[in-house]
N, C-alpha and C positions, 0 to 999 in steps of 0.2 A: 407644853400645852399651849393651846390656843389662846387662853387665859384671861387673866385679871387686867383689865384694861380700866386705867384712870377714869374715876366719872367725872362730871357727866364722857355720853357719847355721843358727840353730835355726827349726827345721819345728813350724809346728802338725797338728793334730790335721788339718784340711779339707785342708791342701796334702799330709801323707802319704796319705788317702783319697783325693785325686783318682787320687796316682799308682800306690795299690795299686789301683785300680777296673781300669786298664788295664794292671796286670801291669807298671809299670815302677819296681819302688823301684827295683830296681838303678840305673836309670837316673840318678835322683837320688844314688845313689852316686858313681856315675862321673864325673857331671854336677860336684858338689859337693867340694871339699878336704875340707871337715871338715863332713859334715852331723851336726846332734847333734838331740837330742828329749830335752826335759823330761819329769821321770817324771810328770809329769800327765798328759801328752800320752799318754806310752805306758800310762801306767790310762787312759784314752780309748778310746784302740784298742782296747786287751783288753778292756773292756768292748762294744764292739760287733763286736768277732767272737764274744764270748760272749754277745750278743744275735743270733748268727745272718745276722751281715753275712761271709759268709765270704772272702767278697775281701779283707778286710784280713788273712786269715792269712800272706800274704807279707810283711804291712808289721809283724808279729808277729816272724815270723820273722826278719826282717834284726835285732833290736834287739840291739843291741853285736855285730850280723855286718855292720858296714857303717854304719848307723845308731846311735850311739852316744850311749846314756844319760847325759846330763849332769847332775849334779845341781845343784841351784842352793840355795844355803842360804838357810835363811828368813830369817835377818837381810838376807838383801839386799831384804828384798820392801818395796818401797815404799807404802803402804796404799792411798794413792790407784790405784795399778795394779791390786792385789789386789782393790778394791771396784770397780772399773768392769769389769773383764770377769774369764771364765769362767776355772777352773783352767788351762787346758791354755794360754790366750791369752798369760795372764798372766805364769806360769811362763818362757811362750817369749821373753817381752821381758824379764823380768829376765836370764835366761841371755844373751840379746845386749847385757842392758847391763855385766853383772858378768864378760863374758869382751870385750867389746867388740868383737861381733860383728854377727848380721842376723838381723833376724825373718823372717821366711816365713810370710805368712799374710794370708788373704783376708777376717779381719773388718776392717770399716771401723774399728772403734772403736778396735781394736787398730793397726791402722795409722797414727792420728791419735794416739796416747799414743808410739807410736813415733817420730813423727815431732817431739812435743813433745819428747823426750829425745834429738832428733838421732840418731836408731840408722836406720839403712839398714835399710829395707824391700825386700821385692820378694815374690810371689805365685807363684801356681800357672800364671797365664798371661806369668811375668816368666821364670818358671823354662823356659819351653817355649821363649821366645823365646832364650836364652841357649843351650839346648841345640840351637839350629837356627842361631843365631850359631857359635857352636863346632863343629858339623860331628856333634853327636850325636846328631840325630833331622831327616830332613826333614822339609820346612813336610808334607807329605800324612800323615804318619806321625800331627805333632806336633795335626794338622788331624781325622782320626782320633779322635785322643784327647780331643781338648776336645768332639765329638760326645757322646760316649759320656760325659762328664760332664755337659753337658747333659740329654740325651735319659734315660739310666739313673741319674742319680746326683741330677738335679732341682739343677745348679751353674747359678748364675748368672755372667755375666760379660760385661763391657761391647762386647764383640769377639764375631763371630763364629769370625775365622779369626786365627791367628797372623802370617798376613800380614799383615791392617790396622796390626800393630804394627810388625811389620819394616818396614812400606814407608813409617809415620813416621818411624821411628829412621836410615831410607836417606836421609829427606827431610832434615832439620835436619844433616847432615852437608854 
């Protein structure tokens, strides 16, 4: 199963855009105990709703209504993390190393430093599958939305449908 992931969760910058694209932070709220966003992350956002990306004004809007600013002191920043990827990436893996939590997030790089430091990863297409485990979006809904990331939002991702995932995760059971 898609499963129990350490809380908190910290969300990057690409996993809260997928799901403000389709109008579902809440989602991710519900979905989530304790989803948190590094204040990179959230200057990210607000920079690209102030670049006229107006879909993320929901994902604006939730910060500390749901989605909770976490901050992460800079003495926790390990250089090597800081230097290999982008503020927001970054941010979001020390905050899952310094609360011993989970990254959320769909860069490679970021996933690979994550996974060097043993911190539980999971994604925008890990988060869909879990909310369709859990009874909070069906697969046509969840199927739906990974379109319209596609198709409007130019997301890449190894799946077409959420199924192909599920009906692995049915398989090895």
């Amino acid at each position: 199963m898609a499963g129990q992931y350490p809380q908190p969760v910290f969300l990057d910058a690409t996993v809260i855009s997928n799901f403000a694209s389709t109008d579902a932070i809440e989602f991710l709220v519900e979905l989530l105990e304790s989803p948190a966003v590094a204040p990179a992350v959230r200057d990210e956002i607000e920079h690209g709703q102030s670049a006229g990306h107006d879909y993320l004004d929901v994902a604006a809007d939730a910060f500390d209504e749901g989605l909770a600013v976490t901050d992460v002191p800079p003495e926790a920043g390990e250089t090597e993390i800081r230097d290999r990827l982008d503020a927001g990436e970054a941010e979001s893996l020390l905050g899952a190393i310094e609360h011993g939590g989970t990254l959320a997030t769909d860069d490679l790089a970021a996933r690979r430093l994550a996974d060097d430091q043993s911190v539980p990863v999971t994604g925008s297409i890990g988060l869909l599958v879990l909310g369709v485990e859990r009874g909070r979006v069906d697969r046509e809904t969840a199927d739906a939305w990974l379109d319209i990331w596609h198709e409007e939002r130019g997301y890449y991702a190894p799946v077409e449908s959420v199924g192909e995932v599920l009906d692995d995760s049915e398989n090895e059971r």
